[in-house]
N, C-alpha and C positions, 0 to 999 in steps of 0.2 A: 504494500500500500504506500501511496506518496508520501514522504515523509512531512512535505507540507500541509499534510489535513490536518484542522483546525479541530481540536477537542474541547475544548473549552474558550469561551468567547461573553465575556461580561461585559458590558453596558451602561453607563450614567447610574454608576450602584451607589446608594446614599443611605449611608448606617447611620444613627442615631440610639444614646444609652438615656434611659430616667434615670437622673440620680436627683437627693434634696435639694443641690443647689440650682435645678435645670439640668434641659437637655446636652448633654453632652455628643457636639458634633461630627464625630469618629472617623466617617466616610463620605467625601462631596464630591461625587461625578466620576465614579473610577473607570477606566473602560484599558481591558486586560483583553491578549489572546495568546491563549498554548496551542502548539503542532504538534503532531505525534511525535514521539522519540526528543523532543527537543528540552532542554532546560534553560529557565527563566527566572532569574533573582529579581525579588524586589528587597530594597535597602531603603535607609532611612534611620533618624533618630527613636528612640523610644517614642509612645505614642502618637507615632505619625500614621497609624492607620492599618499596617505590614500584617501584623495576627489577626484582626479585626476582619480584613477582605476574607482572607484564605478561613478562617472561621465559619463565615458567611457561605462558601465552598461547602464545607461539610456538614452543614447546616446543626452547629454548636454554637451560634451565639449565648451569651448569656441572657437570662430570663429578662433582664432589663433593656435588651436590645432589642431595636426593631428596623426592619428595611422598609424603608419609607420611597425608595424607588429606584427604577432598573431592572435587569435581569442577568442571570446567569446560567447560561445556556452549556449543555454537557453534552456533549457528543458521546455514542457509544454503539457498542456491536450488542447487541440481543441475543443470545443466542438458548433456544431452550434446549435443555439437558437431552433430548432426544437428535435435535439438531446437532448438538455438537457428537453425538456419538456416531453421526450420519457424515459427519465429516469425516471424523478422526478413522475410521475406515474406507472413506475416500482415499485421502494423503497418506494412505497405512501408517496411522499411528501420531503423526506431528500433522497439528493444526499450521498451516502456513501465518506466519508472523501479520498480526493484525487482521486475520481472515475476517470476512462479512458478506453477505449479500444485499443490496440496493433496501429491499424490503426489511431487511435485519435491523438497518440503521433507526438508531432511536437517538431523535434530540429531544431533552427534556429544559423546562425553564426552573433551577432546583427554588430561585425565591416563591413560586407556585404551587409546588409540593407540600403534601401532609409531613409531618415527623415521621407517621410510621412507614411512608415509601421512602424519606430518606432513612431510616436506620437498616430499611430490610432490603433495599437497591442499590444506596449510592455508597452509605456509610460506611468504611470496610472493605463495602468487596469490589466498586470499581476507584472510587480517589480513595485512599489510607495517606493517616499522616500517622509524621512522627516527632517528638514532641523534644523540648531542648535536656528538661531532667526526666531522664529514665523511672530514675523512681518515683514520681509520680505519674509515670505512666503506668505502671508495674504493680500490681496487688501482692503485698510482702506476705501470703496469707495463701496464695496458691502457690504449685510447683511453676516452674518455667513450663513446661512439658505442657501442661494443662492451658496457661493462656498462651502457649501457640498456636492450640489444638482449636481452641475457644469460638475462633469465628470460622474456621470452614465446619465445624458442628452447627453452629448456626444460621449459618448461611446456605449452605451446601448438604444440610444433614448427613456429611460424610463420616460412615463408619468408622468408630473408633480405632480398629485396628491399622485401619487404612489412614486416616486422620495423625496417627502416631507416627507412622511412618513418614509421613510428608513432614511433619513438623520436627524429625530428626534429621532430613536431607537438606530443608529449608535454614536448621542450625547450623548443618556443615558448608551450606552456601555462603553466609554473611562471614564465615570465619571460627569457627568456635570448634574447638578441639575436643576430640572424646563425648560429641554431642548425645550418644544414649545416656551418659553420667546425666552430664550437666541439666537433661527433660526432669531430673528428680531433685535437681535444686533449687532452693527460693533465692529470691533476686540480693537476699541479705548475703548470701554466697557469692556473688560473683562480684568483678572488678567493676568499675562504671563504665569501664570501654566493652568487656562484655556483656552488662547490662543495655548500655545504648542498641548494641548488634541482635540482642534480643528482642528489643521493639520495635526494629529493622523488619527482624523474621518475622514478629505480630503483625506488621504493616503489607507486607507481601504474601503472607497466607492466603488471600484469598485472589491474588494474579491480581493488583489495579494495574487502571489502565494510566491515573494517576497518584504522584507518591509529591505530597506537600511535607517540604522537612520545616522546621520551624525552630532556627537556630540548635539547630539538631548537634552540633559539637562544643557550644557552650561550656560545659561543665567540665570537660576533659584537656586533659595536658596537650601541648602539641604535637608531639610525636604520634599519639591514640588520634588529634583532630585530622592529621592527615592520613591517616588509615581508613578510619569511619568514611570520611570523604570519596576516597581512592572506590572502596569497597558500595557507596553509590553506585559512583560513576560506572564499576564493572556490572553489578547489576542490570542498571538500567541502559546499557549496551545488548547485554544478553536476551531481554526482555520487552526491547523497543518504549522502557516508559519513558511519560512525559513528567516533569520534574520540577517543583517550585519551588526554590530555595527561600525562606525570610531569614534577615540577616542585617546586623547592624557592622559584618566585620567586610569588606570591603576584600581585606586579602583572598579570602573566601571566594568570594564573586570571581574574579579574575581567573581562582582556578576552575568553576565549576560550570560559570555560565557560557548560552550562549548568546542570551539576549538579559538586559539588565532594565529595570524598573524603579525610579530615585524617588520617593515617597516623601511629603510633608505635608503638612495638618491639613490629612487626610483626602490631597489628591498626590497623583503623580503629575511631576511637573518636568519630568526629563527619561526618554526612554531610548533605548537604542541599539545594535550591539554594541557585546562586551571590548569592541577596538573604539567602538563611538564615544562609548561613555569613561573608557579609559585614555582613549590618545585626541578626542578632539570633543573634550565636555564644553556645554553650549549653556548652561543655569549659572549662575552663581552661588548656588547650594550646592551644587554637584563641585566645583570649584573649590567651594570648605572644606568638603568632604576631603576630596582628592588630596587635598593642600597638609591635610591634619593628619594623614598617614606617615607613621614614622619611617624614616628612612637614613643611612648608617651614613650616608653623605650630606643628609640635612646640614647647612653651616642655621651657627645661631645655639645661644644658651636654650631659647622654648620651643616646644612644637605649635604649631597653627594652632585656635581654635577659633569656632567660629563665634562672632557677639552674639549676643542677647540670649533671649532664651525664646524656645518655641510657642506660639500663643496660644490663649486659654479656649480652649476649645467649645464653653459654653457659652463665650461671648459670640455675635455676630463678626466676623469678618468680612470689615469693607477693603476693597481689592486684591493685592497679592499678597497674602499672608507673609510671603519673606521679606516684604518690605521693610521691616522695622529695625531687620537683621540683615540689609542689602545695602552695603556701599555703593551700591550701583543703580539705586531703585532709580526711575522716572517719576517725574509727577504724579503719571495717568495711575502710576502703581499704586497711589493712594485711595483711587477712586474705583476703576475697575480693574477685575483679575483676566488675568494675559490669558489669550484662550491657546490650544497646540498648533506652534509654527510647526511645519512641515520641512527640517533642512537638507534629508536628502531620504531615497525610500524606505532606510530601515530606521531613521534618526527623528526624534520629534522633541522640542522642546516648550514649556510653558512660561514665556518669560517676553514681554516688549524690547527685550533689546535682539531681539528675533525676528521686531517686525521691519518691512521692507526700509521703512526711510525712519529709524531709531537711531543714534549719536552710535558711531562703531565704537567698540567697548572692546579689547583685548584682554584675557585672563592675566594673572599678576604675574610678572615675571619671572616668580623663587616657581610657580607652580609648570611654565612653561617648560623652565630649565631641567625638572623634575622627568616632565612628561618626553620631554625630547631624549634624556639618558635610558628613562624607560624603553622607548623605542629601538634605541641603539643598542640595548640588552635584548629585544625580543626580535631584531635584527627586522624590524619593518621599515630601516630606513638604510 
């Protein structure tokens, strides 16, 4: 199948929490698309919206949230349990990667959906996410064995003996050694790097089609961050998934994506691939960002950061939310917010100094100097 099919394709999504002091603004016009097999970071500071969307994906908001407009549209292959046994002795035995038939294809709008068709369709067994602390993904109170086994029993009513077996091959997939042991250990047994890789194998239990990580190497040292990762990426090669990384670490991005999403209070305001948004960023938040990455030839006693702080999200915002934090802002910045320049076809920015006849503005010189050495190390110049 093309690798360009569009699986997922959200629209003007606008999240909203009750809390006592007022609504809390969370998500304002997001419009997202994943392709099959591809992976896609969205970044951004703390509360700028990153868990909130993909939330909204798996339909976990918190009881206080509510989608107040938009859609989120899921692309998928249907295939019933007779159907696919009608194949698999077709192709003797392997399903051809991403198989479907015209009629097969089901798109759903998941904002549309009951709870109980997302827990018993979507939840699990086609997007799985995986969550940044293990242990609190993890029930200290069952074996491992048991919540691997957990949702193809539920979802698939797959025989226990059978069910056991998959989720000790599924163990020795992600990495885990001596996987029959380890099916009778509780997660207070295991290290946090193989704890993480256990909610890995929770997460792919049931074959999705997509896999939402969500600061998913967080809590672990970096040697375990670039194994986890690595162990992804081979994954979702094997498997054709499509892949959404949230992420406040930037280094990250670089290694995993291949398209990158720059988030603040609660739209994306810079999207592009990962050469766009690393070797020719067009925001002045994306600019921060880039600028505030340590680096061993940085000169100067401090690292960047960027002023002020990100705005309160239960007030109203009049114009470009970064304004207040923008050495660069424009007048118009105060009054309306910049809608997506379009700067080349995979590159879009949210920002007036984007638009055709805007005062030309050059990123700051310590960050050019950066991005140009960059280049010279990844030998694209």
């Amino acid at each position: 199948m093309n690798q360009k099919e569009k699986i997922l394709k959200i629209r003007d999504l606008d999240i909203s929490f009750k809390t006592d002091n007022g609504n809390v603004k969370a998500v304002r016009g997001v419009d997202l698309d994943l392709h099959r097999g591809e992976t896609i970071a969205i970044v951004g500071e703390s509360g700028s919206g990153k868990s909130v969307t993909t939330k909204a994906v798996m339909g976990i908001l918190a009881g206080n949230g509510q989608i107040n407009n938009g859609t989120i549209e899921f692309h998928y292959a249907d295939l019933s349990p007779e159907r696919i046994q009608e194949v698999i002795e077709k192709y003797n035995g392997v399903i051809p990667e991403g198989y479907t038939r015209p009629e097969e294809q089901k798109v759903v709008d998941i904002t549309k959906q009951s709870k109980k068709f997302i827990q018993s369709e979507i939840r699990g067994r086609r997007i799985a996410m995986v969550f940044q602390d293990p242990m609190t993904s993890l029930d200290p109170t069952m074996t491992i064995g048991k919540q691997v086994m957990e949702a193809m029993r539920f979802h698939y009513n797959t025989p226990k003996k059978e069910a056991w077996k998959r989720a000790v091959k599924l163990l020795e997939l992600v990495g885990i050694t001596d996987a029959e042991k380890r099916m009778k250990n509780y997660p207070h047994q295991l290290s946090g790097g193989m704890r993480q890789r256990v909610v890995i194998a929770i997460a792919l239990s049931c074959d999705p089609e997509i896999l939402i990580c969500d600061e998913p190497t967080t809590a672990l040292d970096v040697t375990i961050q670039a194994k986890i990762l690595e162990l992804i990426q081979d994954i979702q090669k094997k498997k054709n998934l499509s892949v959404i990384y949230i992420t406040h670490d930037l280094g990250v991005v670089a290694k995993v994506a291949d398209f990158v999403n720059v988030m603040y209070a609660g739209r994306i305001i810079e999207s592009g691939s990962v050469n766009d948004i690393f070797y020719d960023p067009k925001h002045p938040y994306t600019w921060g960002l880039l600028a505030s990455l340590p680096d061993v030839d940085t000169s100067g006693d401090e690292l960047y950061t960027i002023p002020g702080t990100p705005p309160n999200m239960i007030q109203d915002i009049q114009g470009d939310a970064f304004a207040p934090r923008n050495p660069y802002a424009l007048h118009i910045d105060e009054k309306i917010a910049p809608p997506m320049f379009q700067i080349t076809p995979t590159h879009r920015v949210a920002s007036w100094l984007a638009a055709p006849n805007a005062p030309k503005v050059d990123m700051p010189a310590d960050l050019k100097e950066k991005i140009e050495k960059n280049k010279k190390e990844a030998k694209l110049v």
